[in-house]
PAZATI-896152 format. One record per atom (N, C-alpha, C, O): residue number from 1; residue in one letter; atom name; x, y, z. Coordinates in Angstrom, 2 decimals. Last residue first. Example, Ala and Ser with C-alpha at 12.3 -4.5 7.8 and 13.67 -1.06 7.14 Angstrom:
<pts>
+-----+------+------+---------+---------+---------+
| seq | type | atom |    east |   north |      up |
+-----+------+------+---------+---------+---------+
|   2 |    s |    N |   12.85 |   -2.25 |    7.08 |
|   2 |    s |   CA |   13.67 |   -1.06 |    7.14 |
|   2 |    s |    C |   12.90 |    0.03 |    7.87 |
|   2 |    s |    O |   13.41 |    1.14 |    8.04 |
|   1 |    a |    N |   13.19 |   -5.69 |    7.80 |
|   1 |    a |   CA |   12.30 |   -4.50 |    7.80 |
|   1 |    a |    C |   13.20 |   -3.30 |    7.80 |
|   1 |    a |    O |   14.24 |   -3.32 |    8.46 |
+-----+------+------+---------+---------+---------+
</pts>
This chain:
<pts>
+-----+------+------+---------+---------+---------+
| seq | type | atom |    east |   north |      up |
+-----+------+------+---------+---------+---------+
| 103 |    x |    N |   -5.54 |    3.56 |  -14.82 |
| 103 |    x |   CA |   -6.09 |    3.27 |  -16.25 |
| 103 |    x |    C |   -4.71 |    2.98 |  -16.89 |
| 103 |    x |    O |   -4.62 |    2.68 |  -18.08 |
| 102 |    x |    N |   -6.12 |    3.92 |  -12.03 |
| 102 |    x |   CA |   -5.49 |    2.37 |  -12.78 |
| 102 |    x |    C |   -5.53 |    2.06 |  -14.18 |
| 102 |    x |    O |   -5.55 |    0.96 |  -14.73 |
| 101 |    x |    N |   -5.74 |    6.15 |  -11.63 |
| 101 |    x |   CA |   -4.76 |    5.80 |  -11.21 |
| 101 |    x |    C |   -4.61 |    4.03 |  -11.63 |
| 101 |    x |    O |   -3.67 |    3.23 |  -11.60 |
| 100 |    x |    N |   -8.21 |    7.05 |  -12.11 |
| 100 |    x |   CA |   -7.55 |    7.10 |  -13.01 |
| 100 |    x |    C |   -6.26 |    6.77 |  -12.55 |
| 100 |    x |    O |   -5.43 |    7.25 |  -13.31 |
|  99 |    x |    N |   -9.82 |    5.60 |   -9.98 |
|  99 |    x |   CA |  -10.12 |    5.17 |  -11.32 |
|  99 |    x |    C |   -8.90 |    5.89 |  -12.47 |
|  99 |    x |    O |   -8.70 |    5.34 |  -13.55 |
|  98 |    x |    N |   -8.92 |    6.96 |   -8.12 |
|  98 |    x |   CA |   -7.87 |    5.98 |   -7.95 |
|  98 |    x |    C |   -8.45 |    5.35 |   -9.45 |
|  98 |    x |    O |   -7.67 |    4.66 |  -10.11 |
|  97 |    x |    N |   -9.88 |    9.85 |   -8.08 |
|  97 |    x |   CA |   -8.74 |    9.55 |   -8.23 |
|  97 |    x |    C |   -8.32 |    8.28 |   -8.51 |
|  97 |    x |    O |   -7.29 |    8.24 |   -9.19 |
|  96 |    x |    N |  -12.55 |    8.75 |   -8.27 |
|  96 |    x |   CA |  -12.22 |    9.59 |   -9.27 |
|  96 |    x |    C |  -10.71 |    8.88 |   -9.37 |
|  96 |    x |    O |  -10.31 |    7.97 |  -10.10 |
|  95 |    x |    N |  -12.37 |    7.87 |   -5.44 |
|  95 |    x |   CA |  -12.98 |    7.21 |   -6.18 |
|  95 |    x |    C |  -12.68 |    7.35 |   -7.82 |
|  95 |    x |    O |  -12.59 |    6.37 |   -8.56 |
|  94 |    x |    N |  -12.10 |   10.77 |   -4.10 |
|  94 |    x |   CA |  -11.09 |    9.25 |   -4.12 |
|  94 |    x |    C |  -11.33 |    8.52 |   -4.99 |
|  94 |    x |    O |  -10.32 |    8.34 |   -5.66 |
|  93 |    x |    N |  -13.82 |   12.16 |   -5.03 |
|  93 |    x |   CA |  -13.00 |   11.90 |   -5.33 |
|  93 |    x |    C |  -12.22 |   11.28 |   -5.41 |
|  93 |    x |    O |  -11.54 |   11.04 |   -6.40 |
|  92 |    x |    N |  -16.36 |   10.79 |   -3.36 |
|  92 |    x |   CA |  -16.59 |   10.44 |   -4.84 |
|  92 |    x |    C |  -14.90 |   10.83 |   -5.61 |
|  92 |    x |    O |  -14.54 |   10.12 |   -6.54 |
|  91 |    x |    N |  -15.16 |   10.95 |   -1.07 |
|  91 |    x |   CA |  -15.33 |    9.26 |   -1.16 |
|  91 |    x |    C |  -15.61 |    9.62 |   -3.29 |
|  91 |    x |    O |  -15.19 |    8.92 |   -4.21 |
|  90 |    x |    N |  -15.56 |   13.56 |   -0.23 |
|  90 |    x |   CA |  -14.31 |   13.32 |   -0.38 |
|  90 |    x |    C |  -14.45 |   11.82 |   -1.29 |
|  90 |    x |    O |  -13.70 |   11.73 |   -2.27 |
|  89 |    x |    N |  -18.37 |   14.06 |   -0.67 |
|  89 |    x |   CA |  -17.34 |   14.80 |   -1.91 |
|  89 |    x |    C |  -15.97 |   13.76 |   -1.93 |
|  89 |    x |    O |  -15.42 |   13.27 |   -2.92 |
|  88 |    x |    N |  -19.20 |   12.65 |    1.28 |
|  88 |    x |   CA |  -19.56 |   12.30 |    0.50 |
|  88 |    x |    C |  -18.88 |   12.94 |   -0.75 |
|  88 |    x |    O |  -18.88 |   12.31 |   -1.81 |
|  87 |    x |    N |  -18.11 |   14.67 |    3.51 |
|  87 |    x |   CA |  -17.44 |   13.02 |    3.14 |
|  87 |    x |    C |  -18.13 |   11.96 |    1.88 |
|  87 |    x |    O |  -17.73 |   10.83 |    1.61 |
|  86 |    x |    N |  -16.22 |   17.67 |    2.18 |
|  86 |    x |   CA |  -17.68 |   16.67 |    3.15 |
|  86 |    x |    C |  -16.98 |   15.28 |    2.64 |
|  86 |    x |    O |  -16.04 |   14.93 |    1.92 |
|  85 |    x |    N |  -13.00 |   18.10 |    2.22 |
|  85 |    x |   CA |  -13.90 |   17.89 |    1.83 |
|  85 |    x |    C |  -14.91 |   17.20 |    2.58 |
|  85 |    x |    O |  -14.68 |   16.35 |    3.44 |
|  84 |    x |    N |  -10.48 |   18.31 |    4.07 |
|  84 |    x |   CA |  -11.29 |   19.35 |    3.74 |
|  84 |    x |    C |  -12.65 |   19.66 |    3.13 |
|  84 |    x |    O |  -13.32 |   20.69 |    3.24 |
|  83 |    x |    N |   -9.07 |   15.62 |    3.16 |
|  83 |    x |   CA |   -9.62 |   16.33 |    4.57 |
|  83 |    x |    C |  -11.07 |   17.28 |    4.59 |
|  83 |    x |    O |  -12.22 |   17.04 |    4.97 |
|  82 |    x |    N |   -8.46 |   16.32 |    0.92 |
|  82 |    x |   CA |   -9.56 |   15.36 |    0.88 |
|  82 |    x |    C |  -10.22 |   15.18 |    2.23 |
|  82 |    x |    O |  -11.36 |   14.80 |    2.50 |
|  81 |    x |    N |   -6.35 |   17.96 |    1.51 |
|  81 |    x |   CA |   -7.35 |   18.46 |    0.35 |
|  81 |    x |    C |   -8.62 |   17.37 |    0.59 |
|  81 |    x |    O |   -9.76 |   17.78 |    0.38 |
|  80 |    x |    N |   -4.83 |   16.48 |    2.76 |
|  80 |    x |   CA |   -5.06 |   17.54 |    3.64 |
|  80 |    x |    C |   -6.65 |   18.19 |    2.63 |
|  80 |    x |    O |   -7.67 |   18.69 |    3.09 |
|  79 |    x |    N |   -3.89 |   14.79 |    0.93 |
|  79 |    x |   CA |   -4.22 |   13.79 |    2.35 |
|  79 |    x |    C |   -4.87 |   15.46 |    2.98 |
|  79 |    x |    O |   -5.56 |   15.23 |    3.97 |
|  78 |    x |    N |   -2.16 |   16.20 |   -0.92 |
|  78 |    x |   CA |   -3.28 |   15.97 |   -1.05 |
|  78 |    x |    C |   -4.24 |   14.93 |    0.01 |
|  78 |    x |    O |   -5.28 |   14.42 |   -0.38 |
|  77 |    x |    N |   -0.63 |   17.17 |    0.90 |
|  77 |    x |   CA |   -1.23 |   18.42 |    0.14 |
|  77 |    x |    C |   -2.59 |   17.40 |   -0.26 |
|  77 |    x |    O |   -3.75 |   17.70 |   -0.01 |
|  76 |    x |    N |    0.92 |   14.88 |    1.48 |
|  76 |    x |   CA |    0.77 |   15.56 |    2.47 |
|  76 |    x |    C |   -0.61 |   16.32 |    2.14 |
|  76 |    x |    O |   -1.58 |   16.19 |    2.89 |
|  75 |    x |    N |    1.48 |   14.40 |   -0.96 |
|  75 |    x |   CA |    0.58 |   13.56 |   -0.41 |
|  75 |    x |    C |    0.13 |   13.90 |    0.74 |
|  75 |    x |    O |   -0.91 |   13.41 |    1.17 |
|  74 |    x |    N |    3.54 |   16.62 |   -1.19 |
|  74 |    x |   CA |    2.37 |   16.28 |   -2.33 |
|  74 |    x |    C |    1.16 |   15.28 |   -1.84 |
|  74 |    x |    O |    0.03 |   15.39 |   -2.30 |
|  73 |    x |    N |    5.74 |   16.15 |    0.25 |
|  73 |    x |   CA |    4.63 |   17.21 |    0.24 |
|  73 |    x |    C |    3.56 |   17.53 |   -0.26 |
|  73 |    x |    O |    2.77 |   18.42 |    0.03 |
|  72 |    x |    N |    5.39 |   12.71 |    2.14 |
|  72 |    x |   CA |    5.69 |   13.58 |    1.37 |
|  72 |    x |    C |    5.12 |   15.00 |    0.86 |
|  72 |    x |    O |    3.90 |   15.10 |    1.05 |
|  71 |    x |    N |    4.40 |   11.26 |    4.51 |
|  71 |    x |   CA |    5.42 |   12.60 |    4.84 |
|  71 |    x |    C |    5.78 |   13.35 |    3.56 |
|  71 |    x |    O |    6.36 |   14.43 |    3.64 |
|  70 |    x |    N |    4.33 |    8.46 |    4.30 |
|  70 |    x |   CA |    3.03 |    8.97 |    3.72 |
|  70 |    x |    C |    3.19 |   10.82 |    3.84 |
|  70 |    x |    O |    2.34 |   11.59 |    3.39 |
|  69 |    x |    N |    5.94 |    7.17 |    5.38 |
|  69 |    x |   CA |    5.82 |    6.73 |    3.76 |
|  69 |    x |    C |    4.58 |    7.59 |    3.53 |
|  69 |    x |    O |    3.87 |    7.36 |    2.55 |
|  68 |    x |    N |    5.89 |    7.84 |    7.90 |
|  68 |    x |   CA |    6.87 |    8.12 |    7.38 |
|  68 |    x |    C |    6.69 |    8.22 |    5.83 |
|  68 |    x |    O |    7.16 |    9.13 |    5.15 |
|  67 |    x |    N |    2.85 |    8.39 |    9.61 |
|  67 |    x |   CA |    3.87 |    7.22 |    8.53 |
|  67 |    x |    C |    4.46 |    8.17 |    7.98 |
|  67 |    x |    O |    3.92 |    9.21 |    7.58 |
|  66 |    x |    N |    3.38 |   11.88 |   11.08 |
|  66 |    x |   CA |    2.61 |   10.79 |   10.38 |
|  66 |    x |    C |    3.50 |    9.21 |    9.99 |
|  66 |    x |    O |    4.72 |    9.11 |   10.15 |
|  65 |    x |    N |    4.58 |   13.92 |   12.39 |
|  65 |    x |   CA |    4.61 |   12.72 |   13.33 |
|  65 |    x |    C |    3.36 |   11.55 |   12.67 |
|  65 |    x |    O |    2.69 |   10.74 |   13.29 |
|  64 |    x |    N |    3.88 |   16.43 |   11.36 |
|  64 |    x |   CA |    5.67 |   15.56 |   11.03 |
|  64 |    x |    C |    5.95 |   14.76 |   11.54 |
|  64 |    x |    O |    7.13 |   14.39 |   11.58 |
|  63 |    x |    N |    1.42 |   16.47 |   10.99 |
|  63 |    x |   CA |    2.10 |   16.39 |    9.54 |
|  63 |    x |    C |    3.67 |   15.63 |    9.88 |
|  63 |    x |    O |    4.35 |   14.81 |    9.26 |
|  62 |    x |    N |    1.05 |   17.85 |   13.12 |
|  62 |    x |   CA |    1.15 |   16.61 |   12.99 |
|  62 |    x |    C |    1.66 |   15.87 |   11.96 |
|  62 |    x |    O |    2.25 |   14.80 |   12.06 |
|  61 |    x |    N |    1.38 |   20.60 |   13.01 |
|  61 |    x |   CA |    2.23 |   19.87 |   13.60 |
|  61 |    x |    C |    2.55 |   18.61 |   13.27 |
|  61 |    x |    O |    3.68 |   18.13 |   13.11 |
|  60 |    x |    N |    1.23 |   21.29 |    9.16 |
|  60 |    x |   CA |    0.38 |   21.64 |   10.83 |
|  60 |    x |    C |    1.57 |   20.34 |   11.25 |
|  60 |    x |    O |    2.25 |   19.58 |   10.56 |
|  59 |    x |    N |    2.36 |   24.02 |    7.60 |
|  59 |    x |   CA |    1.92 |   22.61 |    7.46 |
|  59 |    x |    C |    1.27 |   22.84 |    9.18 |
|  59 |    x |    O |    1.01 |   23.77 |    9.94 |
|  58 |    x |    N |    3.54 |   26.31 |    6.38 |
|  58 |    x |   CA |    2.06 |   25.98 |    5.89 |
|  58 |    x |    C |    1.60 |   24.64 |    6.44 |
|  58 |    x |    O |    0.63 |   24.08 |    5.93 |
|  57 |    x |    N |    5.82 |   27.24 |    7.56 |
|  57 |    x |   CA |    5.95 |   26.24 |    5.84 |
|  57 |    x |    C |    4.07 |   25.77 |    5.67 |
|  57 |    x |    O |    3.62 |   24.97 |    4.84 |
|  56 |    x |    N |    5.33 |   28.22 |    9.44 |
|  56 |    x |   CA |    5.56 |   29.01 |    8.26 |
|  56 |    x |    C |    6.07 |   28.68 |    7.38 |
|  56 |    x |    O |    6.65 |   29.31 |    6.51 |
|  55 |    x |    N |    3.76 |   25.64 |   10.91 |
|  55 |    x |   CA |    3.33 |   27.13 |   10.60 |
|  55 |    x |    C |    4.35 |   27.68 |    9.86 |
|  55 |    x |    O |    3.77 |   27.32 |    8.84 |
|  54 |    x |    N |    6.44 |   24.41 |   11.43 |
|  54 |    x |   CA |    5.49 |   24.00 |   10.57 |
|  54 |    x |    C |    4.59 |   25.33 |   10.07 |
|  54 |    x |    O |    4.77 |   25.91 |    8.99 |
|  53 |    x |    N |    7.68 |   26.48 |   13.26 |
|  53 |    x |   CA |    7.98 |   26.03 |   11.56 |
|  53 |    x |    C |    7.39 |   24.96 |   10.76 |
|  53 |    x |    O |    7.75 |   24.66 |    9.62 |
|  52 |    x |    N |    5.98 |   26.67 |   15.01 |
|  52 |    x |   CA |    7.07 |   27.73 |   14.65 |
|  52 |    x |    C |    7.05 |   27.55 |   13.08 |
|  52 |    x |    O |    6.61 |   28.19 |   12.12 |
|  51 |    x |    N |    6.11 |   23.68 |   16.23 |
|  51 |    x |   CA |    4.86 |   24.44 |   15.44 |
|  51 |    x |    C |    5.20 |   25.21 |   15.18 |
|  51 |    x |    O |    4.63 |   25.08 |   14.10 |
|  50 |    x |    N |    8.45 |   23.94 |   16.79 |
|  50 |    x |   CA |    8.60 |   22.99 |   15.84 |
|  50 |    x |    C |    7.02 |   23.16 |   15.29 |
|  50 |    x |    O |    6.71 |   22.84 |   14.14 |
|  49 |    x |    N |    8.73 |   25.50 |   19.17 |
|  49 |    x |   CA |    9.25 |   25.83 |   18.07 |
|  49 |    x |    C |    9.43 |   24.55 |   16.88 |
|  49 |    x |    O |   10.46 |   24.34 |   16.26 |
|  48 |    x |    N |    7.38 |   23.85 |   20.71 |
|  48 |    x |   CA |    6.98 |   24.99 |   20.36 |
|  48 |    x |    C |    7.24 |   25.47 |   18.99 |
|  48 |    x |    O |    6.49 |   25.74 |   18.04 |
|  47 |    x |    N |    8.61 |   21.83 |   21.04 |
|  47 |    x |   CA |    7.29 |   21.92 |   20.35 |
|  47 |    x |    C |    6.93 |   22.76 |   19.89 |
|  47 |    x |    O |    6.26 |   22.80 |   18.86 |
|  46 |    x |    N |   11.96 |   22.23 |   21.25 |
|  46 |    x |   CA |   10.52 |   21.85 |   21.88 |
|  46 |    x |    C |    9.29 |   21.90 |   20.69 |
|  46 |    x |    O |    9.49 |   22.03 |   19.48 |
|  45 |    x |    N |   14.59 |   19.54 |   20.51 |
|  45 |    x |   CA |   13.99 |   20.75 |   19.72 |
|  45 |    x |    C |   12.33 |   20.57 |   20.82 |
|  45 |    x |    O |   11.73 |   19.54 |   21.12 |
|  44 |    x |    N |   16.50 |   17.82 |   21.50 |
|  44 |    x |   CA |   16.24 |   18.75 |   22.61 |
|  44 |    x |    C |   15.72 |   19.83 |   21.70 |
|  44 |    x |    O |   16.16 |   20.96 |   21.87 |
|  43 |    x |    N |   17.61 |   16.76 |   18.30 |
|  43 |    x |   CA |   18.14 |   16.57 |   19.66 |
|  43 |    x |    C |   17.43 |   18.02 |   20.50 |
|  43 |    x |    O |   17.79 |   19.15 |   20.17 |
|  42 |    x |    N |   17.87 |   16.96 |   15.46 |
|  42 |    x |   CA |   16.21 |   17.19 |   15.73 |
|  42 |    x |    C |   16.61 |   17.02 |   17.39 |
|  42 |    x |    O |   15.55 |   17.22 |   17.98 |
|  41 |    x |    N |   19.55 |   16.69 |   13.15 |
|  41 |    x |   CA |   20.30 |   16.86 |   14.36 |
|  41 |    x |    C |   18.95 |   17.21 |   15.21 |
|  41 |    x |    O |   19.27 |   18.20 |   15.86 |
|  40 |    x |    N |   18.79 |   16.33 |   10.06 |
|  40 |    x |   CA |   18.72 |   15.66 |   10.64 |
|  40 |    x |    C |   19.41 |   15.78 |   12.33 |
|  40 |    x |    O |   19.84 |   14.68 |   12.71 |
|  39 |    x |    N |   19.55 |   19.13 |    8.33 |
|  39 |    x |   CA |   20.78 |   17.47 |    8.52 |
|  39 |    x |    C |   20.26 |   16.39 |    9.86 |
|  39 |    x |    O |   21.08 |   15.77 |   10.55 |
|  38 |    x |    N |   17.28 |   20.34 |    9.28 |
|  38 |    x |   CA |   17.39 |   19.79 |    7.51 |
|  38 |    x |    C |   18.75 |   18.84 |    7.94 |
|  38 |    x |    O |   18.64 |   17.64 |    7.70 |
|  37 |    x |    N |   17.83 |   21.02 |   11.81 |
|  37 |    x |   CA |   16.78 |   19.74 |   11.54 |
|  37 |    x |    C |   16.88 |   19.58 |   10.16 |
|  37 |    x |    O |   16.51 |   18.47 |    9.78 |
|  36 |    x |    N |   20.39 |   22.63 |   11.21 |
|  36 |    x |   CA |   20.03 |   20.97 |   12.20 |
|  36 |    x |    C |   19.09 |   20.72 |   11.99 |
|  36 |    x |    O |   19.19 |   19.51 |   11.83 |
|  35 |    x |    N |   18.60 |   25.01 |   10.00 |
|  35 |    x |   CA |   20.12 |   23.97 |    9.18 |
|  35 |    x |    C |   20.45 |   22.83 |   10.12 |
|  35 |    x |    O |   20.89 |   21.89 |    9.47 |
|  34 |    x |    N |   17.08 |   25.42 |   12.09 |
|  34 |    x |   CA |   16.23 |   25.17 |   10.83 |
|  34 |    x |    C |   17.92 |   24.54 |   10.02 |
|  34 |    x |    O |   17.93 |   23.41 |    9.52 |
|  33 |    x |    N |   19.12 |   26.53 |   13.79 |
|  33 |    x |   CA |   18.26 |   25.50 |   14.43 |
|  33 |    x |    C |   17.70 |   24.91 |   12.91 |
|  33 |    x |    O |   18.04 |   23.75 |   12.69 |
|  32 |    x |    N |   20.59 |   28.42 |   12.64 |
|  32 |    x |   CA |   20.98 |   27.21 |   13.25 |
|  32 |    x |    C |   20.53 |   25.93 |   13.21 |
|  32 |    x |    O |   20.98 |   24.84 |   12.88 |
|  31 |    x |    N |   18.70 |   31.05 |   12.24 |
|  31 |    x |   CA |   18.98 |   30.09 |   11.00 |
|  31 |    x |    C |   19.98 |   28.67 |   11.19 |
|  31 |    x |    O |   20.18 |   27.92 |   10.24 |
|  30 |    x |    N |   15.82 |   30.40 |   15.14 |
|  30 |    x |   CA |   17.32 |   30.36 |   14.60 |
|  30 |    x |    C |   18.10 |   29.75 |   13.37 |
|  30 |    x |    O |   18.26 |   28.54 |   13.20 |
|  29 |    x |    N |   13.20 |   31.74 |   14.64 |
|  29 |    x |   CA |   13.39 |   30.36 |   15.06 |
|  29 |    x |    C |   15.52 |   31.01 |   14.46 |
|  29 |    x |    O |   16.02 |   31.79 |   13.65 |
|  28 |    x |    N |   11.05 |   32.67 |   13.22 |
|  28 |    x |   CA |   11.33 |   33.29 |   14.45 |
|  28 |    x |    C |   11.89 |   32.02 |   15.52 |
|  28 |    x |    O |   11.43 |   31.53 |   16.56 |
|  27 |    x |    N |    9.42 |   31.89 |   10.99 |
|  27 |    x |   CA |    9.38 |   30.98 |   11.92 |
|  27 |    x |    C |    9.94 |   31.21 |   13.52 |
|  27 |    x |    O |    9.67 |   30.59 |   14.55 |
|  26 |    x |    N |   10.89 |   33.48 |    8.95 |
|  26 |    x |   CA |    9.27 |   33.68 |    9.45 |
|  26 |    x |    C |    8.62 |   32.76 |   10.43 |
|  26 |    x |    O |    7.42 |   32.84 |   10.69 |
|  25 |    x |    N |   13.53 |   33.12 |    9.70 |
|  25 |    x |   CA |   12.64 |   34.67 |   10.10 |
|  25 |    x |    C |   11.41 |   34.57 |   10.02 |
|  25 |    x |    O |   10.66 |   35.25 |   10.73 |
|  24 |    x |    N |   13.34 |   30.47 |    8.69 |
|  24 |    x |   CA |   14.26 |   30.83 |   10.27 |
|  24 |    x |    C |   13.53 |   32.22 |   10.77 |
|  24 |    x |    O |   13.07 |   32.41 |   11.90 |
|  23 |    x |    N |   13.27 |   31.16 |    5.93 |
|  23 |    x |   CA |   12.35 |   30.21 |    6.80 |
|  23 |    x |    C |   12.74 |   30.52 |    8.21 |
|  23 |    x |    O |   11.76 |   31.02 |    8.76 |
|  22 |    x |    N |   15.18 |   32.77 |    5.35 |
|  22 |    x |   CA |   14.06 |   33.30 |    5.42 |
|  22 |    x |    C |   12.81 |   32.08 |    6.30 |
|  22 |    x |    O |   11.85 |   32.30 |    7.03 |
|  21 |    x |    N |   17.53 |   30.87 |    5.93 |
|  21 |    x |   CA |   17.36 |   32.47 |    6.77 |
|  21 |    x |    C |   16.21 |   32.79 |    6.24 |
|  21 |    x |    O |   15.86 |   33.61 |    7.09 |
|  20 |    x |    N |   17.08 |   29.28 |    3.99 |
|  20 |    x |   CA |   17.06 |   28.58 |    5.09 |
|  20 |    x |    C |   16.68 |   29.80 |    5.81 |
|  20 |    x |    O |   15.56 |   29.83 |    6.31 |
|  19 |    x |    N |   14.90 |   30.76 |    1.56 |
|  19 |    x |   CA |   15.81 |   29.88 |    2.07 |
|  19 |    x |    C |   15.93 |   29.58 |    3.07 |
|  19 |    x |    O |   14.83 |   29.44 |    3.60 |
|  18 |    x |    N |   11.87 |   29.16 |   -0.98 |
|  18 |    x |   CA |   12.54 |   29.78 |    0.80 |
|  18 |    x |    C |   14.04 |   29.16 |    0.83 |
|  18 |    x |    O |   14.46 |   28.05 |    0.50 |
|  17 |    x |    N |   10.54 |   27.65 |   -2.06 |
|  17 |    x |   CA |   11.43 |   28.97 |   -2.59 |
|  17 |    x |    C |   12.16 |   29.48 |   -1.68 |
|  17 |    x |    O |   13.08 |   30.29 |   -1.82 |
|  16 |    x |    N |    8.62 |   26.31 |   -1.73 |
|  16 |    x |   CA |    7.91 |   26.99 |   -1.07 |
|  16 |    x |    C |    8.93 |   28.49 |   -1.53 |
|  16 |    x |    O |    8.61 |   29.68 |   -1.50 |
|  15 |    x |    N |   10.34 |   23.71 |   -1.46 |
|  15 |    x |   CA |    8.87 |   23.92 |   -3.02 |
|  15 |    x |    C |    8.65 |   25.39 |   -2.73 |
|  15 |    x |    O |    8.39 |   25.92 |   -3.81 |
|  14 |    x |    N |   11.89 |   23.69 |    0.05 |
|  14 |    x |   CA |   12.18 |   24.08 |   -1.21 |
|  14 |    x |    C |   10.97 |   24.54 |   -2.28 |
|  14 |    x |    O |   10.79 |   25.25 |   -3.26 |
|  13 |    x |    N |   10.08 |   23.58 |    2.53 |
|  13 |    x |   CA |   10.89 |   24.77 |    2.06 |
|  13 |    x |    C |   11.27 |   25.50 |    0.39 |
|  13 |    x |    O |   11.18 |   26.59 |   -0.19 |
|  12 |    x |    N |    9.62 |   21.09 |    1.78 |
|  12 |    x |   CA |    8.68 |   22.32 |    1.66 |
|  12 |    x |    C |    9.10 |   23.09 |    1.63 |
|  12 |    x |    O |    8.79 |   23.82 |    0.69 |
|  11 |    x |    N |   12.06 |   19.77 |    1.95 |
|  11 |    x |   CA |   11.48 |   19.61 |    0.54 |
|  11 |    x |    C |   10.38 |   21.03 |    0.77 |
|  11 |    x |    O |   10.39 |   21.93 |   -0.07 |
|  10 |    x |    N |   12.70 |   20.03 |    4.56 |
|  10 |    x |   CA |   13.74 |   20.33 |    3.16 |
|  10 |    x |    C |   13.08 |   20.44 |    1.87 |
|  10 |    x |    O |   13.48 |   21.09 |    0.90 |
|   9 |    x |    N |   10.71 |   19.09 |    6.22 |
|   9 |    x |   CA |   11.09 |   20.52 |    6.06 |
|   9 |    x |    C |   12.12 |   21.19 |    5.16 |
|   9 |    x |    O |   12.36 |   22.39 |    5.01 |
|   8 |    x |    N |   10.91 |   16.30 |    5.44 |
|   8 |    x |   CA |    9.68 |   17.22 |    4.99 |
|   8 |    x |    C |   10.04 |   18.48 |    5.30 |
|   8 |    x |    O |    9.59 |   19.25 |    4.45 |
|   7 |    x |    N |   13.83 |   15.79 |    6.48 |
|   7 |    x |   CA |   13.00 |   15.88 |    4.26 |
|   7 |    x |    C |   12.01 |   16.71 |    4.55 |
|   7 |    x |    O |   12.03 |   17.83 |    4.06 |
|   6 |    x |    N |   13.13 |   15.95 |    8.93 |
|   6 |    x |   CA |   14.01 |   16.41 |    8.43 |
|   6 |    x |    C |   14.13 |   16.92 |    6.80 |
|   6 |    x |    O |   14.39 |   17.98 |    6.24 |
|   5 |    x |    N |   11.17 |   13.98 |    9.33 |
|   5 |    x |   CA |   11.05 |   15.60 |    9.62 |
|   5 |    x |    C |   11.67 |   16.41 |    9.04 |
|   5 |    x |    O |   11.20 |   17.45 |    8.60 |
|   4 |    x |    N |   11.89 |   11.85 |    8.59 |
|   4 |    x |   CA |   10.96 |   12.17 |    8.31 |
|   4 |    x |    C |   11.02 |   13.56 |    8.22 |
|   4 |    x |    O |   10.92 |   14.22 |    7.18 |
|   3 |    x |    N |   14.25 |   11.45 |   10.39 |
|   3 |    x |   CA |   14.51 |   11.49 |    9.07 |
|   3 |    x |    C |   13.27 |   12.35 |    8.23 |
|   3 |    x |    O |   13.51 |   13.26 |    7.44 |
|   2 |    x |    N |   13.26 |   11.13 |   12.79 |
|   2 |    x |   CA |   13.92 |   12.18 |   12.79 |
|   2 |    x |    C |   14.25 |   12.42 |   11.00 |
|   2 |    x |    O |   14.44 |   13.54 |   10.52 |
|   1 |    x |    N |   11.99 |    8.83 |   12.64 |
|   1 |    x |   CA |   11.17 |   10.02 |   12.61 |
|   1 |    x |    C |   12.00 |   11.25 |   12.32 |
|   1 |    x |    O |   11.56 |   12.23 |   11.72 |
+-----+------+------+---------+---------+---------+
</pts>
């Protein structure tokens, strides 16, 4: 898990343009603490501050306690987009999606 967490806050960041000290300031979190969880050092981090920085990478807590194989930011983005939809929208996109995913 610790790996998990670790990419997904490396990669959003990155998509997101941020550096480490600006993620750290809008997360009100230590530019320390945010350079240990990108090398993976996640030891005695609370919750608090780990919604801190999900919140100012846009993500929600849980996002960093999913399957591992499913933690990426794009699948993340789109596992959150199909959320969002009624369930009769979401089932016709899926549906969409995976028809062109076998053409």
């Amino acid at each position: 898990m610790q790996t998990s967490i670790s990419k997904l806050v490396n990669q959003k960041r990155r998509s997101l343009d941020l550096t480490i000290e600006k993620l750290a300031e809008r997360a009100s979190v230590s530019v320390s603490l945010i350079s240990r969880i990108e090398r993976g050092e996640l030891e005695n981090i609370s919750l608090n501050k780990l919604q801190s920085i999900a919140s100012a990478l846009n993500l929600k807590l849980s996002d960093f306690f999913t399957d591992e194989s499913l933690t990426g930011i794009h699948t993340l983005e789109l596992i959150a987009y199909l959320k969002s939809l009624p369930e009769e929208q979401r089932e016709t996109v899926a549906e969409s999606v995976l028809k062109i995913l076998k053409l």
